[in-house]
Structure formats: structure tokens, C-alpha cells
C-alpha positions as CSV (number, residue, x, y, z in Angstrom):
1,X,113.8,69.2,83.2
2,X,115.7,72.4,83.6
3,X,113.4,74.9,85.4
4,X,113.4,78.4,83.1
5,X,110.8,80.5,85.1
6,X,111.8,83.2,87.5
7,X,108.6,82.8,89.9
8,X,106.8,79.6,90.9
9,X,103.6,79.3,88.9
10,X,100.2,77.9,90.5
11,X,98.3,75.1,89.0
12,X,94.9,76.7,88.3
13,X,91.8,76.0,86.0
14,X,89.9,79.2,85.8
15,X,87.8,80.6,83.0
16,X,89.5,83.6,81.5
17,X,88.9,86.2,78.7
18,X,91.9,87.8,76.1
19,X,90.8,90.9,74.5
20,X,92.7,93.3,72.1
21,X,90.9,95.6,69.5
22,X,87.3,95.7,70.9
23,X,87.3,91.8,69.9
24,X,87.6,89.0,72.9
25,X,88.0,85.3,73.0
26,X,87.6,82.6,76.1
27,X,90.4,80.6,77.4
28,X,91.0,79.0,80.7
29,X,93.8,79.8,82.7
30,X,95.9,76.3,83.5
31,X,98.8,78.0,85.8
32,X,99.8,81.5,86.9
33,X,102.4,83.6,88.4
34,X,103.6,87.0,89.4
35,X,105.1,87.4,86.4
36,X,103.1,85.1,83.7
37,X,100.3,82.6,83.3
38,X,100.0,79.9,80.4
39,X,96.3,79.6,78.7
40,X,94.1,77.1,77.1
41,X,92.4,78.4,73.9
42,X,89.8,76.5,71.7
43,X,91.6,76.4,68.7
44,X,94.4,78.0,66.8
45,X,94.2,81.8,67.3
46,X,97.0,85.1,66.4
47,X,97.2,87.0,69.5
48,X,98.6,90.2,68.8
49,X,102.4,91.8,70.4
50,X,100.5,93.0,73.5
51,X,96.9,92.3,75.3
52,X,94.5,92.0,78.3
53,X,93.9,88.7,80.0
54,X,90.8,88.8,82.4
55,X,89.9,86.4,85.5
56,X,86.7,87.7,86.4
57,X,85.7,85.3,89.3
58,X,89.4,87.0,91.0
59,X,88.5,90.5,89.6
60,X,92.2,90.2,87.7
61,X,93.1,91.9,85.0
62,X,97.0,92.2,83.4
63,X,98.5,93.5,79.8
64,X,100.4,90.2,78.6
65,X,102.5,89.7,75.8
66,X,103.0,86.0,74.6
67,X,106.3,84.5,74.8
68,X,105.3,80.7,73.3
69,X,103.0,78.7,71.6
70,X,102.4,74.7,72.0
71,X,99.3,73.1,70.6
72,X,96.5,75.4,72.1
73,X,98.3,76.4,75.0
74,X,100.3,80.0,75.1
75,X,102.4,81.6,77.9
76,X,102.1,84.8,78.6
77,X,104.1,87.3,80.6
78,X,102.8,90.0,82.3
79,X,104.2,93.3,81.4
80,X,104.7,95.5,83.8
């Protein structure tokens, strides 16, 4: 498998929060980066062009865009 990312991600299993439009929804965070993460949701959800994932137990907080979509997991890239 050809290796795409340009950082090393972390293998993590944290709980984290997505929230856009005064709305929210929980997801758990299964790896992250400097530059992204990839994200467990409960079920099939549209996440809009731009957003906030939260890692409260870190006190993290970063505006992510999704860049794909597989099954319930979604990767995200942190936008600087």
C-alpha cells in the first residue's frame, strides 16, 4: 500500500465532537496528525465544506474540511 499522507498519523480512540451551525454530533477520533485525523461516526451523516472537530479530554479544537468518506469513517484535514 502506497503511503499518500504527508505527516505520520497516531492511532488514537478518543471521544470527539463535530459542530457546524449551532448543531453537533459525537464521533470518536481513530487516528490523528498535524495535518488531519480520520473519525468514526454513528451512522451516515452530510458534513458540510468546512467545521470544528473537538477533543475535549486534550482541550483540542481545529476547523477541518473532509477530504473522504468510507463506510462511517471520514478524514479530515485540518485547515490552517
Amino acid at each position: 500500500m502506497i503511503e499518500r499522507r504527508a505527516t505520520q498519523r497516531h492511532r488514537v480512540f478518543k471521544g470527539g465532537r463535530i459542530t457546524f451551525e449551532n448543531s453537533g454530533i459525537a464521533c470518536t477520533v481513530r487516528n490523528i496528525s498535524t495535518g488531519g485525523a480520520a473519525v468514526d461516526l454513528d451512522g451516515p451523516t452530510t458534513l458540510p465544506q468546512s467545521f470544528k472537530l473537538s477533543i475535549s479530554c486534550d482541550n483540542f479544537v481545529r476547523t477541518c474540511r473532509p477530504v473522504w468518506r468510507s463506510d462511517k469513517r471520514v478524514g479530515l484535514a485540518f485547515v490552517q
